[in-house]
N, C-alpha and C positions, 0 to 999 in steps of 0.2 A: 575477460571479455564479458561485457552484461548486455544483457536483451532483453534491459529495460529501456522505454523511451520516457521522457519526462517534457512538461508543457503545464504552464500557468498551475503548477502546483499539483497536478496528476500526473500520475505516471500506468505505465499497463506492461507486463511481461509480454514482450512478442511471441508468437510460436510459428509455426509454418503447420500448413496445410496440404499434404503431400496428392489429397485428391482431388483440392481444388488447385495446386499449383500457385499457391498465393502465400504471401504473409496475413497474418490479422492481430489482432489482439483488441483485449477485452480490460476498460477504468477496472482496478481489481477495490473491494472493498466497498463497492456501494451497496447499502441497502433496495432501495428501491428505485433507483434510476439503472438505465442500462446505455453505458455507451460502448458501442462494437466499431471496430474500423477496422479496414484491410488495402491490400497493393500488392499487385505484382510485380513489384520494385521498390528497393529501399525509397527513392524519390515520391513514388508513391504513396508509400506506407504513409510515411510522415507527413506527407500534404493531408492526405484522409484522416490520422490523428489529429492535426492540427485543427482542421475543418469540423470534427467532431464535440472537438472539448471547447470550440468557439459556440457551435449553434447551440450547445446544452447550455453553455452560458446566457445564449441569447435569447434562449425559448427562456431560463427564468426569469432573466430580467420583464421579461414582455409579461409574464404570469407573475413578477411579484411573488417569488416562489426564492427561498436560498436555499444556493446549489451545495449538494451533498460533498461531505469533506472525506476522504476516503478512511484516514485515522480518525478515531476521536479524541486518541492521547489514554484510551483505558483501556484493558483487556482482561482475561479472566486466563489466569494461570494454572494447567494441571502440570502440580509437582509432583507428587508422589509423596505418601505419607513420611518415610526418612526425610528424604529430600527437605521438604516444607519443615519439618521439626528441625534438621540441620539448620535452615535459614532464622527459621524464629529465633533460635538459640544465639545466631550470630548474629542479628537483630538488636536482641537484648544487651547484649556485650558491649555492640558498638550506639547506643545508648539511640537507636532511631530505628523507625518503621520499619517492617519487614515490605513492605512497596519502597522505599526510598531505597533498601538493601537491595532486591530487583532490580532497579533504575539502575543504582551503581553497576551492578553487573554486568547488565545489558550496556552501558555504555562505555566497559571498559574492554570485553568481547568486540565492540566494534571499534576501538581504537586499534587493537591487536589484530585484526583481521581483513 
């Protein structure tokens, strides 16, 4: 079961709010934009996310302004000194980047899981 919800290319972990009695959730991954939504019902929820990640879109259009992407497609990885010297080594081996080594990985952890 995931409690993620997704819409025009954002998504946001749902949580619940036990003392307001509501759902909410919070675009994750934006730097300097904040979009927050919430319901006290599934039908809710998702009208108010929907309605949320439309007017950020609408307020940039109006301001000429492009709207924040949650990934950038780059991150900064702490391996651990083994770990990182494991990778480099089997980097070298496999005659490509210790990033493209990464990528592989990351993308066959999510085939398997």
């Amino acid at each position: 079961m995931s409690n993620i919800m997704k819409y025009k290319g954002y998504w946001a972990e749902i949580k619940y709010s036990d003392e307001d009695e509501c759902f909410w959730g919070e675009i994750e991954g934006l730097k300097k934009d904040l979009i927050i939504f919430e319901g006290n019902s599934v039908k809710e929820l998702k009208k108010d996310f929907k309605d949320a990640i439309n007017h950020y879109l609408q307020v940039c259009r109006e301001t000429n302004t492009e709207p924040e992407k949650q990934c950038k497609g780059s991150l900064n990885v702490r391996l651990g000194v083994e770990l990182h010297n494991r990778a480099k080594m089997k980097s070298i081996e496999k005659k490509i980047s210790i990033n493209e080594l990464i990528k592989e990985a990351v993308q066959l952890y999510l085939k398997t899981n």
